[in-house]
C-alpha positions, 0 to 999 in steps of 0.5 A: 425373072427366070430362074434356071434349075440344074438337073437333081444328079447335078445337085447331089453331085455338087453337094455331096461332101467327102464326109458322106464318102467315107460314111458311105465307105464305113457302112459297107466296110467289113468288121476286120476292115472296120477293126484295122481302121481304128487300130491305125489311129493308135500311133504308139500301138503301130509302134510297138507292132513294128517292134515286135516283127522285128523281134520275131524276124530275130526268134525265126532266123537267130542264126542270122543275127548272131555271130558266133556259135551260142554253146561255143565257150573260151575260158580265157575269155570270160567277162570281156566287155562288148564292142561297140560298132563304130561307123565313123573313123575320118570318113565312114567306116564299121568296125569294132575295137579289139579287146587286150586283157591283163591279169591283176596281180593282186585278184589274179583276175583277167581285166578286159579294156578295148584297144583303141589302137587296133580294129577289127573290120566288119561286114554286112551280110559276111560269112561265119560260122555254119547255121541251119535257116528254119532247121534244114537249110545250112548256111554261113551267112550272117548280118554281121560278120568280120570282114575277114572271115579267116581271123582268129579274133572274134566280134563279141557285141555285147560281150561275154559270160564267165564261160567266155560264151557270146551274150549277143548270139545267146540272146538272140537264141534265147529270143526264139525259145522264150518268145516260142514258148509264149506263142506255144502255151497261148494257142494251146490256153486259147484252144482249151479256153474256147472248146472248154467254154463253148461246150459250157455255154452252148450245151448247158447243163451237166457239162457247164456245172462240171466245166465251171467246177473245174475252172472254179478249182484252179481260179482258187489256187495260188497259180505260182505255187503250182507253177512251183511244185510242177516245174520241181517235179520234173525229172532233171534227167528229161532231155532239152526238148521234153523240158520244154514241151512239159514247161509249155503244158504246164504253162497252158493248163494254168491259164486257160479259165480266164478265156474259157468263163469269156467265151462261156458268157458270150456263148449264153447270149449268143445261142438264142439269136437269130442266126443260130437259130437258123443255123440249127433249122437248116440242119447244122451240126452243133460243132460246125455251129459252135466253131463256123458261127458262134466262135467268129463273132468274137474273134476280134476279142480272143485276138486281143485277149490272146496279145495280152496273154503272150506277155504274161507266158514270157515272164512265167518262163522267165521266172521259173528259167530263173529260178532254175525250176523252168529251162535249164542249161544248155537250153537258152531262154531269156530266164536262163541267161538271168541265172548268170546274174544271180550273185552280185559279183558277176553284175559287178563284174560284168553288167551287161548280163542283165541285157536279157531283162532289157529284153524281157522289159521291150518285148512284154510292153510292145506286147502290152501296147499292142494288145490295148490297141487291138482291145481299143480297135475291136471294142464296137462302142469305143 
């Protein structure tokens, strides 16, 4: 009995599974390659991502999504309730209904109902009012527009203050200062924290004591008493721009020793292996040591620390907007637009001023669904 044998490449060929393809895949995968793999798996993570281009898309071209001028104020027309957008009137169509008021007798307060009777066509991509794309290019084009551009009766989706201002343009604008101001005061916090914390772990010595002292001292204070007395020390005669420059410092100085004691402990492990012992044989500087090969080793972690910390800068903002320490008008920021809704009788009046909480809510919980998703892929044991 002859047995015939096949050549070996022709075995491995046939016995090769796909499972070893994809092992084989993972071992020369690179680490962001690695990372992006796993992040994937996190469904609701990937959600939430979607989310949040979303509404940054909105913060770059708020001018675009809105429909009426956000400082443009009507005071017969405050409180009117939104308009909802309908896309069906035997047949498709898109438009919104007109609002009628009338003044009551008894309260001599105007009350808006929607006219059933009368519409209000609608366009994509129409013209409005002039704004600026990225601050230098003036434009008329808007998402949503009134069909005909020369009407005298304008489109309020999600209805008005009581200075007849549009709630759904001033959100839109109060997404991009609020959602600025976290991106700006985290990369400000992560720079110091990593600088800071380098320096204390890689050198040692004098600068760690005095780096740990310091962060020592501002981990023992209460954090929103300090945010407190420095927001109310700030001159109310500074213009919109200083304001927000000073808020956004005062916002980064507080949080960055959390990061910088990370970084600090990472640094002491890491400044005796192997590769940075190298790099100091081969005549490194200690700076292109501390930012070219320490700093990369933890990227991944300071991008999920830095997701996580941008949810926390929002409702900072938020709460000193609020309480009127932080932004104040005419600047809009999500905790400006909640100062409309601090007494009772404007919720009562007109619920939809509380929208801009709605907001706060969806942006910060994306951010926090995508920052454990990034913690989750970037962790090597998980």
């Amino acid at each position: 009995m002859s047995v015939e044998l096949q050549p070996e490449a022709e075995i491995s060929a046939v016995a090769k599974p796909d499972s070893l393809d994809k092992a084989d895949a993972v071992s020369v995968a690179s680490n962001w390659k690695l990372v992006w793999w796993r992040f994937r798996k996190h469904r609701l993570a990937m959600v939430s991502g979607v989310v949040l281009i979303l509404i940054a898309t909105i913060a770059a071209f708020p001018g675009f999504f809105s429909t009426q001028a956000p400082h443009e104020s009507d005071s017969k027309g405050s409180f009117m309730p939104p308009q909802g957008i309908h896309f069906w009137d035997d047949g498709p169509a898109f438009f919104v209904n007109a609002t009628k008021g009338a003044r009551n007798p008894r309260t001599l307060r105007m009350e808006w109902v929607l006219d059933e009777g009368e519409t209000i066509p609608l366009r994509l991509f129409g013209r409005g009012y002039e704004w600026k794309a990225l601050g230098l290019f003036p434009t008329r084009l808007h998402l949503v527009a009134v069909a005909n551009p020369d009407t005298d009766k304008p489109i309020h989706l999600l209805g008005t203050d009581r200075l007849g201002r549009d709630q759904w343009s001033r959100l839109v604008h109060g997404t991009q200062v609020s959602l600025s101001i976290g991106l700006l005061a985290v990369f400000l916090s992560t720079v110091i924290g990593i600088a800071l914390g380098g320096i204390s772990g890689y050198f040692g010595g004098l600068a760690d004591m005095v780096i740990q002292r310091v962060v020592e001292l501002l981990q023992s204070i209460p954090p929103i008493p300090i945010w407190l007395a420095l927001s109310a020390a700030l001159p109310r005669s500074w213009s919109v721009t200083t304001t927000y420059l000073a808020i956004t410092g005062i916002l980064a100085l507080i949080t960055w020793t959390s990061l910088a004691r990370e970084v600090r402990g990472r640094f002491l492990a890491l400044r005796e292996e192997d590769f940075v012992v190298a790099a100091k044989l081969s005549g490194c500087s200690q700076m292109r040591i501390v930012f070219r090969h320490m700093v990369p080793t933890m990227n991944s972690h300071i991008i999920a620390a830095v997701t996580l910390a941008i949810p926390v800068m929002i409702i900072n903002e938020t709460f000193l907007s609020f309480l009127g320490l932080g932004l104040r008008p005419p600047a809009i920021s999500w905790g400006v637009l909640l100062q409309e809704a601090q007494n009772l009788q404007s919720v009562a009046l007109a619920p939809w001023l509380l929208l801009p909480g709605l907001a706060v809510i969806i942006t910060v919980l994306a951010l926090n669904i995508l920052g454990d998703g990034l913690r989750d892929a970037a962790d090597p044991y998980h």
